[in-house]
C-alpha positions as CSV (number, residue, x, y, z in Angstrom):
1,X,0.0,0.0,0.0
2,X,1.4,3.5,-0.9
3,X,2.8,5.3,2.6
4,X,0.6,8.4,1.9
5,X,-3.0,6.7,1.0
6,X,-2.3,4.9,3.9
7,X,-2.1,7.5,6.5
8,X,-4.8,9.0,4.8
9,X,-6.7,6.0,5.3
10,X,-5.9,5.2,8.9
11,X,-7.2,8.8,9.9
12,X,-10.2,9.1,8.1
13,X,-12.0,9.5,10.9
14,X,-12.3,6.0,12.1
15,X,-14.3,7.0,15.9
16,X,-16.1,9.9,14.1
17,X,-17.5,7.2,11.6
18,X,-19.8,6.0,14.4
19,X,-21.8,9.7,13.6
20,X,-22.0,9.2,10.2
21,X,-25.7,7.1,10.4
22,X,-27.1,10.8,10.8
23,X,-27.1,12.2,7.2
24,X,-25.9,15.4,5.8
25,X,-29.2,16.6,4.8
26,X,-31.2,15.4,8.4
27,X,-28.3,17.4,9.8
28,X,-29.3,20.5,8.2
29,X,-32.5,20.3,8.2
30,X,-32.9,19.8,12.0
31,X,-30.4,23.0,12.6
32,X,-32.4,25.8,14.0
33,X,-32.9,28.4,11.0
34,X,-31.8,31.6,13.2
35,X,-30.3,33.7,11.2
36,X,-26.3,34.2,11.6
37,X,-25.2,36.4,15.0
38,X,-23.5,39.5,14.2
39,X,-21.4,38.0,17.1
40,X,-19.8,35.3,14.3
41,X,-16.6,35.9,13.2
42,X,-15.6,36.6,9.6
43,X,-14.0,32.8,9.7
44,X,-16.6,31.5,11.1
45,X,-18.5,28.7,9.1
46,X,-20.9,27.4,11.9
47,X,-22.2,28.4,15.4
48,X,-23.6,26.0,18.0
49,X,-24.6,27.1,21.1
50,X,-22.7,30.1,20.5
51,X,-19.5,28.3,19.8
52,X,-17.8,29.1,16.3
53,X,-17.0,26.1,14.0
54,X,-14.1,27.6,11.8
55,X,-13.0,27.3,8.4
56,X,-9.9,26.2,9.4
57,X,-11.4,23.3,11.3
58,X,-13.0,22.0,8.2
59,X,-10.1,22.4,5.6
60,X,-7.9,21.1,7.8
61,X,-10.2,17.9,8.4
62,X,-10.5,17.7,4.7
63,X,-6.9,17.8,4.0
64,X,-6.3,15.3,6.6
65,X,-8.9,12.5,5.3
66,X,-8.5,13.6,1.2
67,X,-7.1,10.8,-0.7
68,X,-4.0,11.4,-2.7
69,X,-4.0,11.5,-6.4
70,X,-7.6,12.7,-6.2
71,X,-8.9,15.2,-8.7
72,X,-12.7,16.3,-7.9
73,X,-14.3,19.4,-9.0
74,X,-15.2,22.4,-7.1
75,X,-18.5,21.1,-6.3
76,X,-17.5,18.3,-5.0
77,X,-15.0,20.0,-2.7
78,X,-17.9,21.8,-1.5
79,X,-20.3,18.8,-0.8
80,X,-17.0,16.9,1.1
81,X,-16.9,20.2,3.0
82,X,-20.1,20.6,3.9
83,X,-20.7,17.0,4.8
84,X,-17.3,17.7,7.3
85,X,-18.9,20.6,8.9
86,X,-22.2,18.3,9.0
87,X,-20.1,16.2,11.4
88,X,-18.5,18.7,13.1
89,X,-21.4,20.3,14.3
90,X,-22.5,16.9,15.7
91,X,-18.8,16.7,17.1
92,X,-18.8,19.4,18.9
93,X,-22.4,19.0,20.5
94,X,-20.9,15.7,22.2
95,X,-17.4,17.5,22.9
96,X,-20.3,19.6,24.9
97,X,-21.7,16.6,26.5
98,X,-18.4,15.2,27.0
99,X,-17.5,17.9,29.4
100,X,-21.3,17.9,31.1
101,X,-20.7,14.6,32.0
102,X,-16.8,14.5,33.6
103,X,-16.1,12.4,30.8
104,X,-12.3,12.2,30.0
105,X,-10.0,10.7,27.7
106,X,-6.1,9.9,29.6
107,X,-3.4,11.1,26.9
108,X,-1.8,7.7,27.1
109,X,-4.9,6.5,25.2
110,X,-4.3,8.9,22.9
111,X,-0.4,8.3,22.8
112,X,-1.4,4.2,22.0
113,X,-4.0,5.1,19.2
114,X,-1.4,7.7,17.8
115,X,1.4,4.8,17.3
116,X,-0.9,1.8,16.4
117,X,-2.3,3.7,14.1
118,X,0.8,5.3,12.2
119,X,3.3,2.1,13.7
120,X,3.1,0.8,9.5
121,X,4.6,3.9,8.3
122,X,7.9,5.0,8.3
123,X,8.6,8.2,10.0
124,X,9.9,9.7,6.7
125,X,6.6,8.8,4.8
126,X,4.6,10.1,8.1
127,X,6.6,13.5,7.8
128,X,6.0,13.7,3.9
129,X,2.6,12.8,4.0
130,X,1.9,15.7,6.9
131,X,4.3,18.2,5.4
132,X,1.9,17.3,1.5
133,X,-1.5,17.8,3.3
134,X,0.2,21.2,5.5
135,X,-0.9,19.6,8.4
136,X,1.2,19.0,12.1
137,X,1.4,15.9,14.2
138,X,-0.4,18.1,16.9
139,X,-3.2,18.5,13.8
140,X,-3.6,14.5,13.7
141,X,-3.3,14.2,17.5
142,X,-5.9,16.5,18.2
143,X,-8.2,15.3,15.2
144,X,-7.9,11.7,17.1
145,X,-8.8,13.0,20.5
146,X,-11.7,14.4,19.9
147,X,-13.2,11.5,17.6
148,X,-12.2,9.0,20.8
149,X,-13.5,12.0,22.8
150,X,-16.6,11.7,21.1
151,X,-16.9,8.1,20.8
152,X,-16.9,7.8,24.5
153,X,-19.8,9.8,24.8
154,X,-22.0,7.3,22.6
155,X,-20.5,4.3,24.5
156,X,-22.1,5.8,27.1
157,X,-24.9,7.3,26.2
158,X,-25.7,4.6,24.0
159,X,-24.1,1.7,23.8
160,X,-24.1,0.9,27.6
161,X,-27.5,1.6,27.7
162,X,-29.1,-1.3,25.3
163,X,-30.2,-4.7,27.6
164,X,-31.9,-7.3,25.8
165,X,-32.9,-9.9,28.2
166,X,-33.6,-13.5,28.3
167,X,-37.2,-13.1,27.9
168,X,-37.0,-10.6,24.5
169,X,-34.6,-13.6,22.9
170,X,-37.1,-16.2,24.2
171,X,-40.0,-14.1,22.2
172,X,-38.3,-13.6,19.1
173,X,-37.0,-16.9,19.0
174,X,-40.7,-18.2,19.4
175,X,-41.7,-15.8,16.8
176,X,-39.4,-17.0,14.4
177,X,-39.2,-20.9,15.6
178,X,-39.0,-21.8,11.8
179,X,-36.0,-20.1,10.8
180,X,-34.2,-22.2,13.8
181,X,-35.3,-25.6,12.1
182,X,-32.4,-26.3,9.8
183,X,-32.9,-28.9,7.0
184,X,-29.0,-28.9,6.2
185,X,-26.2,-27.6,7.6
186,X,-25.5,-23.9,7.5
187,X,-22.5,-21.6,8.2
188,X,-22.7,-18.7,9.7
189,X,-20.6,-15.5,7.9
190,X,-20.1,-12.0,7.7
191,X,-18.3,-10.1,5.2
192,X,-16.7,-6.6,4.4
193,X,-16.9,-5.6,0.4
194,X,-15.1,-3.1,-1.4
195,X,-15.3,-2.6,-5.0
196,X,-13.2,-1.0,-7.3
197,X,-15.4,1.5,-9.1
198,X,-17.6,4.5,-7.1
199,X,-21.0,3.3,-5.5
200,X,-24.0,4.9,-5.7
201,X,-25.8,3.2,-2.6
202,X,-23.1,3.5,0.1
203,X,-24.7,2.6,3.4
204,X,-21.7,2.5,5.5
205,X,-21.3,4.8,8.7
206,X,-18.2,7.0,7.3
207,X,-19.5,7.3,3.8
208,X,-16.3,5.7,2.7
209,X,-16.1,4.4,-1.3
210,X,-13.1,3.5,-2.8
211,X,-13.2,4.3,-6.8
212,X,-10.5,2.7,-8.4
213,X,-8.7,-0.6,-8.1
214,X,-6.0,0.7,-6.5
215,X,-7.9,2.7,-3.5
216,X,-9.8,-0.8,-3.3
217,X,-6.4,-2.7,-2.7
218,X,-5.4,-0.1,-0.5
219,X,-8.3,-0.2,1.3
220,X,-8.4,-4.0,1.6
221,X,-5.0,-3.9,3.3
222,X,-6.1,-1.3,5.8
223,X,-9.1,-3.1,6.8
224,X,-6.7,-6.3,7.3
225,X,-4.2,-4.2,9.3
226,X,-6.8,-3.3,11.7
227,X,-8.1,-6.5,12.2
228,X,-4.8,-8.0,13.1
229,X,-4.8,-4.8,15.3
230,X,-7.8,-5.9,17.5
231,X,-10.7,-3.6,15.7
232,X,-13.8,-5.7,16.2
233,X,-15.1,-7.3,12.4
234,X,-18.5,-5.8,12.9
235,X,-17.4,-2.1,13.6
236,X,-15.3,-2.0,10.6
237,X,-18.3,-3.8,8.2
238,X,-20.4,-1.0,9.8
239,X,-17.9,1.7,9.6
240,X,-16.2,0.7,5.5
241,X,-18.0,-2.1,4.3
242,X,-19.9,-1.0,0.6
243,X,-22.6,-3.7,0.5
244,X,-26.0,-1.7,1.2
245,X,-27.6,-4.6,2.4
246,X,-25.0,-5.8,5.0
247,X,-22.8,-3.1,6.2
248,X,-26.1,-1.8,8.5
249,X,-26.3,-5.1,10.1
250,X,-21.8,-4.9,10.6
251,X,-21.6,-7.2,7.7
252,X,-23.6,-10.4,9.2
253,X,-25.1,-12.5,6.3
254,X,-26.6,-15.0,9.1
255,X,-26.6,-18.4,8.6
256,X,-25.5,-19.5,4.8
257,X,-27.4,-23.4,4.0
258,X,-24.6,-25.6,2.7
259,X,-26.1,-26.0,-1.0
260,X,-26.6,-22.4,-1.4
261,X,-22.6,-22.2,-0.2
262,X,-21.8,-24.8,-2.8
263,X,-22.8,-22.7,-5.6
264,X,-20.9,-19.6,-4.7
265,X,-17.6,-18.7,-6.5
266,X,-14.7,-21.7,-5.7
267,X,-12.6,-19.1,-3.8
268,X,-15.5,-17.6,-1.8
269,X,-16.6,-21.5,-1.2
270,X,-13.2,-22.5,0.1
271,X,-12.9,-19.5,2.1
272,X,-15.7,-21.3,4.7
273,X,-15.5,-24.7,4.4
274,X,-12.2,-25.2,4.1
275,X,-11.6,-22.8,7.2
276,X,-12.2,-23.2,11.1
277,X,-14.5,-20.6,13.0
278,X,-13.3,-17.6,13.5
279,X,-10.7,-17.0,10.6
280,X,-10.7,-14.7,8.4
281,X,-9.9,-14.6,4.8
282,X,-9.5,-12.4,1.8
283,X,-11.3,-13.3,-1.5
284,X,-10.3,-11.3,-4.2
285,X,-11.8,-10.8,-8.2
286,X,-11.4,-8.1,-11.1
287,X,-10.4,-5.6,-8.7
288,X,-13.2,-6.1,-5.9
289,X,-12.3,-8.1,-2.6
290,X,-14.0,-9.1,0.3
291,X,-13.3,-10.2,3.7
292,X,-14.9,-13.2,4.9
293,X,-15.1,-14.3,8.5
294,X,-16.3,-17.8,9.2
295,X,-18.2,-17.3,12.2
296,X,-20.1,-20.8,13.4
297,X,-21.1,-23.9,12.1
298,X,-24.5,-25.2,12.9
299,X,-25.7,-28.3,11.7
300,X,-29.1,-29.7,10.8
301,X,-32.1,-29.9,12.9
302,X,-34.5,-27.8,15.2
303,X,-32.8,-25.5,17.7
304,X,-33.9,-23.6,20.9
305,X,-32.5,-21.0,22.9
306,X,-30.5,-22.8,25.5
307,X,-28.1,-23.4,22.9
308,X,-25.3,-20.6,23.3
309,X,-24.9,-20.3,19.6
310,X,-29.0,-19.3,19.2
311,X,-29.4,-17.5,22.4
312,X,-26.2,-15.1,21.2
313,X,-26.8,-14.4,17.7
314,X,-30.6,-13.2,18.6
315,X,-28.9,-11.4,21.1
316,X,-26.4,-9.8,19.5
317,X,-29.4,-8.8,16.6
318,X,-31.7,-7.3,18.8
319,X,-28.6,-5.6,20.2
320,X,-27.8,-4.1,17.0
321,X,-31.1,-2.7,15.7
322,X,-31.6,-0.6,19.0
323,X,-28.2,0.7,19.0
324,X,-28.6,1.8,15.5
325,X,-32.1,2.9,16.6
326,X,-31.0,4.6,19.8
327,X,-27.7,6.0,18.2
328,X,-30.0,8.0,15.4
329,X,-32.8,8.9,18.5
330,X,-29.6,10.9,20.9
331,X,-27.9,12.4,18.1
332,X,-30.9,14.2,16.9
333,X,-32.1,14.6,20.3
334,X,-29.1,17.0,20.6
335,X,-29.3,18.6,17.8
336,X,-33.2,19.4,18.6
337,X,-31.9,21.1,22.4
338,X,-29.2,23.2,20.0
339,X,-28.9,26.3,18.5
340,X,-27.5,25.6,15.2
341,X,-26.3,28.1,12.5
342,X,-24.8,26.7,9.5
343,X,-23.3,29.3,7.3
344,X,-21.8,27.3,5.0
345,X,-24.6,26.2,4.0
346,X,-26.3,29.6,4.0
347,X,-23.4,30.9,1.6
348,X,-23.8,27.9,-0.9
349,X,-27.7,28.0,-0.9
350,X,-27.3,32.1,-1.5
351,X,-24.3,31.2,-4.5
352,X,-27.0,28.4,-5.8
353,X,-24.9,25.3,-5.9
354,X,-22.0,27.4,-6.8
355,X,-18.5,26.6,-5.0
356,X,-16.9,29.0,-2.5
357,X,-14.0,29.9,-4.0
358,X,-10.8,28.2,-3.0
359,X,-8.7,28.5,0.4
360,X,-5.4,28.8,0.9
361,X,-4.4,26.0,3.0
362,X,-3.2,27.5,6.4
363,X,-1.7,25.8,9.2
């Protein structure tokens, strides 16, 4: 993988991906229309609360997550940007919570996210890459704090807050009893795809699409990296993943039947059966690859939920719909108690889909 793509890779904004579900145009449209404060700065691109969201804030995120080699147009610089400030705004509502709460992030955590993240690049290529994009290593370390910053939050506010309990698995699995009878054996699977051409139905929390073989390899081996790191499979199909249909459920494809795995590609076939639970593989074909993880084996016959393997994948399902559920419910929960002025969006309404004309890059 090229040094540079790679950086850019590793910090496009893996924590602040988790606040990608809320889209750009849900984001607007629930920020209160009050006309800009004469109290905004001339920098200024949003106000929340009061606070000023600055222009340097978003071109610098945009330099730091921009691909290399990339040539879009004007316009879509200013949809990127916009969709940046979008997440910003969010960012700094739960920067606000953050410090409601006493919630605080040690720098050593930062220091270890830092290094594992940039511990495959050389020091020269980390240097290069910074010195291309005008940016600082107090840029990226600051960028990184406030996405963990953030991310804690959600853990809490969220995540920590779902229970699904013995009786809610007991009710589905009685209101699903047939799809627990199992005339063959089936394996269960989840994947991660990335294609080599742009997307039109990305579903994926971060909005990320690689467009070109090359981005897709890139991307592939970034994906594997973290793995190997310790990133849990289902946060990174949520988070990168570019199938519609499973990235929303962290790439689970549920239980595969045995025939229907038969008649998939040799490679994709041999991935499962010829693997043990738990491994993880790369499949690869014209230019498109996905990662497969074997997850469990269940053979044929009726099953109930005493059996660990039932009771945790209904589990872990009801789990994920009201995290996504709840996730989307706080976020614009926030955003409802906030007073939100997006001027960006103002300027680019008044221009009619005209781009702002370019910055200079500042440090």
């Amino acid at each position: 993988m090229d040094q540079m793509n790679r950086l850019a890779t590793f910090f496009a904004r893996p924590y602040l991906a988790a606040l990608a579900i809320v889209s750009m145009a849900s984001l607007t449209g629930a920020c209160q229309s009050t006309p800009a404060t004469p109290a905004a700065s001339a920098n200024a691109w949003a106000t929340v609360n009061g606070r000023e969201i600055k222009l340097d804030e978003v071109e610098k995120t945009y330099r730091r997550t921009a691909q290399d080699n990339a040539t879009p147009s004007e316009e879509e610089i200013a949809t990127a940007k916009l969709g940046i400030l979008n997440e910003l705004i969010v960012q700094d509502l739960l920067m606000a919570k953050a410090k409601e709460l006493k919630i605080e992030l040690p720098d050593t955590d930062v220091d270890k996210a830092f290094e594992e993240g940039k511990k495959n690049i050389t020091p020269e290529a980390f240097e290069k890459s910074l010195a291309a994009r005008n940016l600082t290593t107090a840029d990226m370390r600051e960028a990184l704090r406030r996405d963990m910053l953030t991310q804690k939050v959600v853990e809490q506010e969220v995540v920590k807050k779902i229970v699904v309990t013995d009786q809610e698995v007991t009710d589905f699995f009685t209101a699903n009893k047939a799809q627990f009878n199992r005339a063959e054996d089936a394996y269960h699977i989840a994947q991660i795809a990335v294609t080599p051409v742009q997307d039109q139905d990305i579903a994926n929390r971060s909005g990320d699409d690689a467009k070109s073989p090359q981005e897709a390899a890139a991307k592939t081996q970034m994906l594997m990296e973290r793995l190997k790191s310790g990133v849990a499979f289902g946060d990174l199909a949520a988070d990168f993943s570019e199938d519609p249909q499973s990235a929303p459920r962290g790439g689970d494809l549920g239980f595969i039947p045995i025939s229907r795995l038969q008649q998939a590609p040799p490679a994709l076939r041999d991935a499962v059966l010829k693997s043990e639970p738990g491994s993880v593989r790369v499949v690869s074909n014209a230019g498109a690859h996905t990662i497969v993880l074997f997850v469990a084996k269940d053979t044929a016959g009726q099953k109930d939920p005493s059996m660990p393997v039932v009771k945790d994948a209904i589990t872990s399902a009801l789990r994920g719909r009201r995290e996504q559920l709840l996730r989307a419910a706080y976020l614009s929960a926030i955003r409802n108690d906030a007073v939100v002025v997006n001027i960006l969006a103002n300027r680019l309404v008044d221009l009619k889909g005209k781009a702002l004309p370019a910055v200079p890059a500042t440090k």
